[in-house]
DRENZATI-842439 format. One line per field, with one value per residue (C-alpha): residue number from 1; y, x, z. Coordinates in nm, 4 decimals, always signed. Each point is the difference from the previous one (the first is absolute). Example, Ala and Ser with C-alpha at 12.3 -4.5 7.8 and 13.67 -1.06 7.14 Angstrom:
<recs>
i: (1  2)
py: (-0.4500  +0.3440)
px: (+1.2300  +0.1370)
pz: (+0.7800  -0.0660)
</recs>
This chain:
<recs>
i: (1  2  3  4  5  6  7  8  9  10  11  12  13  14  15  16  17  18  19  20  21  22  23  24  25  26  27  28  29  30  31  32  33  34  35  36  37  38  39  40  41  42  43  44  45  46  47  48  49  50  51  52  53  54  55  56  57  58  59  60  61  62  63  64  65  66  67  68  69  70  71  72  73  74  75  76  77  78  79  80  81  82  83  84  85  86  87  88  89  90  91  92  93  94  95  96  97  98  99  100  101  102  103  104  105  106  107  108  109  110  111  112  113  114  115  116  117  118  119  120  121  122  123  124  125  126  127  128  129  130  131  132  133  134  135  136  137  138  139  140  141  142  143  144  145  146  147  148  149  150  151  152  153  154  155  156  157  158  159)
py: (-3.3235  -0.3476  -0.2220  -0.0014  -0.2325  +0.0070  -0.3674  +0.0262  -0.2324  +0.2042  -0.1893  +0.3010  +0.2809  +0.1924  -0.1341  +0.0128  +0.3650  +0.0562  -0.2303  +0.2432  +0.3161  -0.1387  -0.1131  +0.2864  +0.2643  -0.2563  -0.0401  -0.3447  -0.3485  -0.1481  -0.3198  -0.1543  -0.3100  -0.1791  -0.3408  -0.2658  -0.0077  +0.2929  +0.0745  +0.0308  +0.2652  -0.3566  -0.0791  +0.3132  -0.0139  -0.0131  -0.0453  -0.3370  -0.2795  -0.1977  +0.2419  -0.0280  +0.3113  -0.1571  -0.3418  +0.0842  +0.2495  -0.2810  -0.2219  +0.0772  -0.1857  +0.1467  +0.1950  +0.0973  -0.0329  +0.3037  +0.0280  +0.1142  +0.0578  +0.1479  +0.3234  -0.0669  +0.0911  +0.0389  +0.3196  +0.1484  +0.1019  +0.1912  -0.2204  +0.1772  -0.2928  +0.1424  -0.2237  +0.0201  -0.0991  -0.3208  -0.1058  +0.2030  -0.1032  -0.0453  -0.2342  -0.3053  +0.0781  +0.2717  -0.3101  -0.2021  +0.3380  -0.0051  -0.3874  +0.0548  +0.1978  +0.1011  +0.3072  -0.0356  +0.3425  +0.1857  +0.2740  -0.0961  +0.2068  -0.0768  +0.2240  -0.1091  +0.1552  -0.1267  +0.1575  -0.0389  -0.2253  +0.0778  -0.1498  -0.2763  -0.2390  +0.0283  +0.1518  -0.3323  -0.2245  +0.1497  -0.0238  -0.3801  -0.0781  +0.2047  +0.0323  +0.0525  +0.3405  +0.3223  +0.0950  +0.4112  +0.0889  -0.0525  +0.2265  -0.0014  +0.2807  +0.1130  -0.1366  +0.3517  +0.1571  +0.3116  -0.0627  +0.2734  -0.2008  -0.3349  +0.1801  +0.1737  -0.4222  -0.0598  +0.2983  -0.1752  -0.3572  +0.1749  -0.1591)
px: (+3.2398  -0.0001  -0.2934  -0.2308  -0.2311  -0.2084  -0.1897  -0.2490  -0.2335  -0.2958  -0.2434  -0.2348  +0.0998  +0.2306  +0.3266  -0.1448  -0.0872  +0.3913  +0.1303  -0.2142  +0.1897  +0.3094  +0.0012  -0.1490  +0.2753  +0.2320  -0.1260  +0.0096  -0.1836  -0.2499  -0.0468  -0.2702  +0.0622  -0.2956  -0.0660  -0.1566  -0.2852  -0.1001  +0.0016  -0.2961  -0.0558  -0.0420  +0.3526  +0.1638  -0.1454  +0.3266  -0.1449  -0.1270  +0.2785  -0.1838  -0.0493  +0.2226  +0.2189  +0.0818  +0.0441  +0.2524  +0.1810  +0.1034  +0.1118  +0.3152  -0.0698  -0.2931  -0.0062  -0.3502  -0.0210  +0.0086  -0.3261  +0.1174  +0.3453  +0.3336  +0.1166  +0.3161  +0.2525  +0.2730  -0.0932  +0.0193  +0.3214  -0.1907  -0.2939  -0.2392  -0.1737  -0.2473  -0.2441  -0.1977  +0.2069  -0.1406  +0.0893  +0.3455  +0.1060  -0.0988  -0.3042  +0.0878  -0.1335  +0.2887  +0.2503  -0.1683  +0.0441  +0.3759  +0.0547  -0.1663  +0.2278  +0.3462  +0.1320  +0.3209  +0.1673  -0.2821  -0.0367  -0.2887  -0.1382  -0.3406  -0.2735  -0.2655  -0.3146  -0.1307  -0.2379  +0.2074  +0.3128  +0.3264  +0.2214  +0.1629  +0.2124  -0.1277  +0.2997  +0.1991  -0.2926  +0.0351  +0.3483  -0.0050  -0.2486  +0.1530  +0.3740  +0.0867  -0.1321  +0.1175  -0.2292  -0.0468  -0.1583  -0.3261  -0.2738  -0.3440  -0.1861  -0.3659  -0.2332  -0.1190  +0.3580  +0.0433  +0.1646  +0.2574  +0.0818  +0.0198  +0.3175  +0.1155  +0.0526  +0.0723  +0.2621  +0.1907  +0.0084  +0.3128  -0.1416)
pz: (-8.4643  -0.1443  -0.1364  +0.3512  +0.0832  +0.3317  +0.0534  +0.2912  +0.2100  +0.1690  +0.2180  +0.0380  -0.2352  +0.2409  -0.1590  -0.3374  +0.0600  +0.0531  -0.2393  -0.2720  +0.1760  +0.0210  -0.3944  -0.1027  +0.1838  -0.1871  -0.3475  +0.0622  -0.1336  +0.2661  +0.0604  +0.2780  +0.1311  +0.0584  +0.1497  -0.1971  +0.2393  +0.1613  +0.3737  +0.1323  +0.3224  +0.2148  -0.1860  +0.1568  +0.3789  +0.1342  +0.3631  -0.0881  -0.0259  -0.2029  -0.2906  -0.3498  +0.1126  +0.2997  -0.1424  -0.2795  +0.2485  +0.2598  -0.3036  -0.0815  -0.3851  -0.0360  -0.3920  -0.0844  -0.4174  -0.1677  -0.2809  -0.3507  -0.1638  +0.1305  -0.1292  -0.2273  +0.2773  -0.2516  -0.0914  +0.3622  +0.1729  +0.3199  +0.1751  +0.2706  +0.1461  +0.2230  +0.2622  +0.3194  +0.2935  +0.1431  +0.3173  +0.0289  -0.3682  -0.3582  -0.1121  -0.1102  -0.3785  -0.0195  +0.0457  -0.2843  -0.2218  +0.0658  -0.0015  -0.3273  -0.2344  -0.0295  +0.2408  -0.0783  -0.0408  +0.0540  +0.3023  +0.2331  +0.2458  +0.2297  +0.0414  +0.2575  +0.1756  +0.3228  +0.2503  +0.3123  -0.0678  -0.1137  -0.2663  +0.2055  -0.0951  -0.3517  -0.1903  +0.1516  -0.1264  -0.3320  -0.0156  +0.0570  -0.2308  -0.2705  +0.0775  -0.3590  -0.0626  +0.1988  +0.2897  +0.1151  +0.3065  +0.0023  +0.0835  +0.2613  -0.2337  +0.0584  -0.2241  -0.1028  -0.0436  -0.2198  -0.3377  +0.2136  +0.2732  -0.2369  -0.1795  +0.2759  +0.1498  -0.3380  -0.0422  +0.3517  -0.1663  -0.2724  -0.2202)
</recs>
C-alpha cells in the first residue's frame, strides 16, 4: 500500500481509540485533528439547541479552526479521515480539514463511530466538499474494533 495517512477528530476518545487501530493495522502516519478551542462536555450536549455542536451543525458555513499545523498532504496518496457522526453527518471541523489542503488525487475513505446513528448522507457531504479527491465507501466501525476486523474492512476497500 501507498503512503497512508489517517487524520481523525474525536470528541470523547471513541474515534480516537479507532483511528489508533486503524493506523496501526496499516502502518500508517496519524494525525488528530483538533479544534483550536476545545469542546467542552456542555459543547457536545446535543439535546440542547443552544449548545456549540448544535450551533455549528445548523450552519451550513460553520468551520471550527483547527489548533496547530497541517500534515504535509503531499506526501500521502491514501487518507482515512475518521470522526464522530454528528447529527447524521460529519462535524463541521472535518470540513475545515478538507477545505484546508489539497486532496487532489488522493483516495479518501470515511471512518466514523456513533452510538446509535448510521453514516447518512455523509459520503455525499464529503464528496461535495472535496470533489477533487476519489471517495471509497465509507465505514460505521466500532470504536473498539479488532486490528482483524479493521483489515478485514480494509481488505474490501481493494485498496
Amino acid at each position: 500500500m501507498s503512503k497512508t495517512l489517517v487524520a481523525y477528530f474525536s470528541a470523547s476518545g471513541q474515534t480516537a481509540r479507532l483511528a489508533g487501530t486503524l493506523a496501526r493495522t496499516l502502518g500508517a502516519d496519524l494525525y488528530e485533528i483538533v479544534p483550536a478551542r476545545k469542546y467542552t462536555k456542555a459543547d457536545l450536549n446535543w439535546n440542547d439547541a443552544e449548545s456549540r455542536s448544535s450551533v455549528e451543525m445548523k450552519d451550513p458555513a460553520s468551520r471550527p479552526a483547527i489548533a496547530g499545523s497541517l500534515p504535509d498532504m503531499s506526501q500521502y496518496e491514501t487518507v482515512f479521515v475518521g470522526f464522530p457522526i454528528w447529527w447524521y453527518t460529519a462535524p463541521h471541523i472535518i470540513l475545515t480539514f478538507l477545505e484546508s489542503a489539497d486532496f487532489a488525487g488522493k483516495t479518501c475513505v470515511a471512518f466514523v463511530t456513533s452510538g446509535s446513528s448510521g453514516m447518512g448522507g455523509t459520503d455525499e457531504d464529503l464528496k461535495k466538499v472535496c470533489p477533487a479527491a476519489r471517495w471509497l465507501r465509507g465505514e460505521r466501525l466500532s470504536s473498539r474494533a479488532t486490528e482483524a476486523e479493521v483489515r478485514g474492512w480494509v481488505q474490501s476497500l481493494g485498496l
